[in-house]
Rosetta silent file (secondary structure, phi, psi, omega in degrees, C-alpha in Angstrom):
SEQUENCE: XXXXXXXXXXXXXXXXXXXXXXXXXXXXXXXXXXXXXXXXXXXXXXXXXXXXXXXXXXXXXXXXXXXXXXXXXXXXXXXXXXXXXXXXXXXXXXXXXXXXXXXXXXXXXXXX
SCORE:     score description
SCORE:     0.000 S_00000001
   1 L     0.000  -36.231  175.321  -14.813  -25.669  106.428 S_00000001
   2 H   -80.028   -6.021 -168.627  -13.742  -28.293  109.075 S_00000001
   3 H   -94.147  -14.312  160.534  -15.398  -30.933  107.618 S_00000001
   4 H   -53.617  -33.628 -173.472  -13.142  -29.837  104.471 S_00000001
   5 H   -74.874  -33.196  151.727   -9.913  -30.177  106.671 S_00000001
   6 H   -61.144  -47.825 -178.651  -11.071  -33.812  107.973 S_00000001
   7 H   -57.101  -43.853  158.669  -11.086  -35.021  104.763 S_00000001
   8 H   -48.546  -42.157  168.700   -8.388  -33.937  103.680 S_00000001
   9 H   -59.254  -63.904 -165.950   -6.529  -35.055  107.093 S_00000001
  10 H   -95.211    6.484  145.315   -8.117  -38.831  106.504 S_00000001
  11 H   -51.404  -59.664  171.724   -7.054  -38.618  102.705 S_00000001
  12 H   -51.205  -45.837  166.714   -3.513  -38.038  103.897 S_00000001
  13 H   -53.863  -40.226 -158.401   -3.947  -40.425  106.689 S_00000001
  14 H   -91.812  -55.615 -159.277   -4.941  -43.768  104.404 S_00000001
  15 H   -46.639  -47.322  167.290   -2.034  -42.407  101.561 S_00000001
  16 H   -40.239  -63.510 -156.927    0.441  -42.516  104.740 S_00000001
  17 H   -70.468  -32.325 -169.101   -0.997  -45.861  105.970 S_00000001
  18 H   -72.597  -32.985 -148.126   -0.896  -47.373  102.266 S_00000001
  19 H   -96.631  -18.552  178.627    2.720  -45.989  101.500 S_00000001
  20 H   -77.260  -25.661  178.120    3.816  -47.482  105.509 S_00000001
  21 H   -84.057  -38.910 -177.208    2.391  -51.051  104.321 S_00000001
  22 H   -62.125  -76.236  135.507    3.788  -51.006  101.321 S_00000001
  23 H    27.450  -84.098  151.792    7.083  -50.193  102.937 S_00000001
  24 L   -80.830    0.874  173.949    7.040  -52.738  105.663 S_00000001
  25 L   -93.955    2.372 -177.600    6.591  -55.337  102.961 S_00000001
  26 L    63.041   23.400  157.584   10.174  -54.356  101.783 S_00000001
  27 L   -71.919 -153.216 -150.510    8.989  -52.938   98.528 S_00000001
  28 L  -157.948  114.362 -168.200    9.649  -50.203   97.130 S_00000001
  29 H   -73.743  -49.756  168.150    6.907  -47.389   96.555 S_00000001
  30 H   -29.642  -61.162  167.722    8.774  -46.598   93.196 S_00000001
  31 H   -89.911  -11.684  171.661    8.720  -50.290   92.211 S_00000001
  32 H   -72.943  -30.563  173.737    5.173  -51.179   93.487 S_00000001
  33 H   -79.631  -66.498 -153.137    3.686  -48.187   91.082 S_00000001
  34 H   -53.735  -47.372 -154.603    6.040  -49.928   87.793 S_00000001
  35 H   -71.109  -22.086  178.348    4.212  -53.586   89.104 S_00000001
  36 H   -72.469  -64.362  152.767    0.899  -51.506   89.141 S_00000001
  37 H   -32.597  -46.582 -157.440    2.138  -50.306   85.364 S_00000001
  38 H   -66.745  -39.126 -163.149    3.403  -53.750   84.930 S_00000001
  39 H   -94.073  -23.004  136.613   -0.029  -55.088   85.317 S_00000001
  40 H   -32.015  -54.019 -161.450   -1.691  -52.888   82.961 S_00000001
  41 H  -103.494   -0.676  160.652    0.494  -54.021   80.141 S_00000001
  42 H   -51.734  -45.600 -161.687    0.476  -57.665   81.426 S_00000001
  43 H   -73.502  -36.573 -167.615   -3.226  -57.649   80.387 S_00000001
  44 H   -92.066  -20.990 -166.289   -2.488  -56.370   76.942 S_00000001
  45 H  -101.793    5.706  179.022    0.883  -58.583   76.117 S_00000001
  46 H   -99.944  -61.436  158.908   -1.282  -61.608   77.333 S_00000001
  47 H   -16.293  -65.794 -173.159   -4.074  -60.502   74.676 S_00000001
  48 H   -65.904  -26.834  163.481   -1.063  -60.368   72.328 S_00000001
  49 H   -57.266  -31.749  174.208    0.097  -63.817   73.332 S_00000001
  50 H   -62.600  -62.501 -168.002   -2.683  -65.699   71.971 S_00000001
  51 L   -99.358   31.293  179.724   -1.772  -64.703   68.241 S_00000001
  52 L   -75.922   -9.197  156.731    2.178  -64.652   68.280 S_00000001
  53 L   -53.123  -41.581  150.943    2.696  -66.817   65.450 S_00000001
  54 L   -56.754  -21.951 -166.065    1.012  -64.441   63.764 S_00000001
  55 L   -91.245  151.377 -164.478    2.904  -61.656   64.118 S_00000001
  56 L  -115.661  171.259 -139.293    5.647  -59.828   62.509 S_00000001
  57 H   -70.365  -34.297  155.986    9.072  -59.743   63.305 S_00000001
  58 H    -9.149  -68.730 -164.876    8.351  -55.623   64.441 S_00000001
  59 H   -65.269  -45.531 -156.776    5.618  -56.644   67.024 S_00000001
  60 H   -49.495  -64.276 -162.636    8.024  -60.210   67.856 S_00000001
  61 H   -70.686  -23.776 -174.905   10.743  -57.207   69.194 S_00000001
  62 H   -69.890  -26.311 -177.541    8.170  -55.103   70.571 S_00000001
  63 H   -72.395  -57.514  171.134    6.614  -57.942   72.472 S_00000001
  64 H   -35.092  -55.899  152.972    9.414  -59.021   73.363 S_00000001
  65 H   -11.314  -69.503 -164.820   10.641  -55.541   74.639 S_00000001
  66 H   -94.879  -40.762 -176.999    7.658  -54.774   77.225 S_00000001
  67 H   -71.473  -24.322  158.098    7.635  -58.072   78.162 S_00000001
  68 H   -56.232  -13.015  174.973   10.926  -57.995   79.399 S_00000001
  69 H   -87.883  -58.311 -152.415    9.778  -54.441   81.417 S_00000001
  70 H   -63.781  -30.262 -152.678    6.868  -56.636   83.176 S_00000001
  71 H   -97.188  -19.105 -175.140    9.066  -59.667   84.556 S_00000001
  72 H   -72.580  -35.901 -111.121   11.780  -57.053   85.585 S_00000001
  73 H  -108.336  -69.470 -173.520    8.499  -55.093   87.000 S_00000001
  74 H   -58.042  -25.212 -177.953    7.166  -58.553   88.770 S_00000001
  75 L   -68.960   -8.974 -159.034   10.616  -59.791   89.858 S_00000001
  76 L  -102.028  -17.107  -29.374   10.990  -56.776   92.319 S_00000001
  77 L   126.558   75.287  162.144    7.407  -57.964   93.741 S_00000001
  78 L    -8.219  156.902  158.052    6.547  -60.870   96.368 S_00000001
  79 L  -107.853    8.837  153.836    4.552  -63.258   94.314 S_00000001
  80 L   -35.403  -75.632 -163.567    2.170  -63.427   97.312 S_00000001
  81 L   -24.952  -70.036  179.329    1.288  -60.363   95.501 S_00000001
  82 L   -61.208  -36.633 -170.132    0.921  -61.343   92.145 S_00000001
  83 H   -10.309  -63.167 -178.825   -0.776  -64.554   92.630 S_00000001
  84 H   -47.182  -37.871 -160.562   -3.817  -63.977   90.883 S_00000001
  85 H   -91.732   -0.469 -161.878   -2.131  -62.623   87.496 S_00000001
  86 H   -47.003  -46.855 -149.809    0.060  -65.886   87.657 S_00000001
  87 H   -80.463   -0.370 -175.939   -1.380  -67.845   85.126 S_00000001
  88 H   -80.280  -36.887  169.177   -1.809  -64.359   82.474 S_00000001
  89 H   -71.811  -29.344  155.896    2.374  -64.487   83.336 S_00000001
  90 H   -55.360  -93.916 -108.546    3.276  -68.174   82.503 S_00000001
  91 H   -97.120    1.368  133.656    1.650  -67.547   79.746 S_00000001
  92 H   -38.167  -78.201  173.140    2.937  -64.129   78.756 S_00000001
  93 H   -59.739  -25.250  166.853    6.449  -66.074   79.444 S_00000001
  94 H   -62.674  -43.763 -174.475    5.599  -69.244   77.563 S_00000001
  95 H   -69.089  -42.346 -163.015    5.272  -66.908   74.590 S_00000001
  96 H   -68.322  -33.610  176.258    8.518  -64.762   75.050 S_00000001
  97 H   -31.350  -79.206 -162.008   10.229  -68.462   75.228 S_00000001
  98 H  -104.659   47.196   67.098    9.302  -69.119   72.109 S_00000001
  99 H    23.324  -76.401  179.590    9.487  -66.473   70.594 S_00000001
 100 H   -94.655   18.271  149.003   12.932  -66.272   71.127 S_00000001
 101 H   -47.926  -74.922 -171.503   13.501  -69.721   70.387 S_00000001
 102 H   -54.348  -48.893  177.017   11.848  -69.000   66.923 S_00000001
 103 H   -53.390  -70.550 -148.777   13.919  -65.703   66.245 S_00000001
 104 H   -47.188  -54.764 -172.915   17.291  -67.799   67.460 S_00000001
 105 H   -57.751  -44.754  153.343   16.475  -70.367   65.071 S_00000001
 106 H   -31.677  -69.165 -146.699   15.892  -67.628   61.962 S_00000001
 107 H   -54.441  -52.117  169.321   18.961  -66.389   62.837 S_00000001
 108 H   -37.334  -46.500 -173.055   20.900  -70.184   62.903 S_00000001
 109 H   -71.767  -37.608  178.545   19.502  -70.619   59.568 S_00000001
 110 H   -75.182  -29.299 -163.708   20.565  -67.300   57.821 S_00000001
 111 L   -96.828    6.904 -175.762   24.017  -67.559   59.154 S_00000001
 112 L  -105.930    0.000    0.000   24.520  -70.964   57.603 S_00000001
């Protein structure tokens, strides 16, 4: 029974010490779990990045959508942090560019 009650005790103990580092890094616990979410769908809108030319104007807003959740998600975020995912995020952002380049220009053309 005590060795249930240690565990429990240095379970609590690292969740403390994790939520005090995060914390002194001036995050936000709140926004470090969205960049942990963030990073999840970073993986999948990067995936989706490869083949946006493909895609129809549905997915174009949907992509468009979440990726606009991740860069709010990463902006809130050191980029110490992030480092690693940079290059799936240029290129995640290279895409929403044009993207909305390509929609703007649709748009120029239908209103003339």
């Amino acid at each position: 029974m005590v060795i249930i009650y240690l565990l429990v005790f240095v379970i609590f103990a690292l969740v403390a010490t994790a939520i005090f580092q995060i914390r002194m890094a001036g995050i936000k616990v709140k926004d470090f779990w969205g960049f942990i979410q963030a990073n999840e769908m970073l993986d999948k809108l990067y995936n989706f990045s490869k083949r946006y030319k493909m895609m129809s104007p549905q997915e174009q807003v949907i992509f468009l959508a979440e990726a606009e959740k991740v860069f709010d998600a990463y902006d809130k975020i050191p980029s110490m942090i992030w480092e690693d995912e940079y290059r799936k995020y240029s290129d995640v952002l290279e895409t929403y560019k044009n993207i909305r380049v390509m929609r703007w220009s649709e748009q120029q053309e239908e209103g003339k």
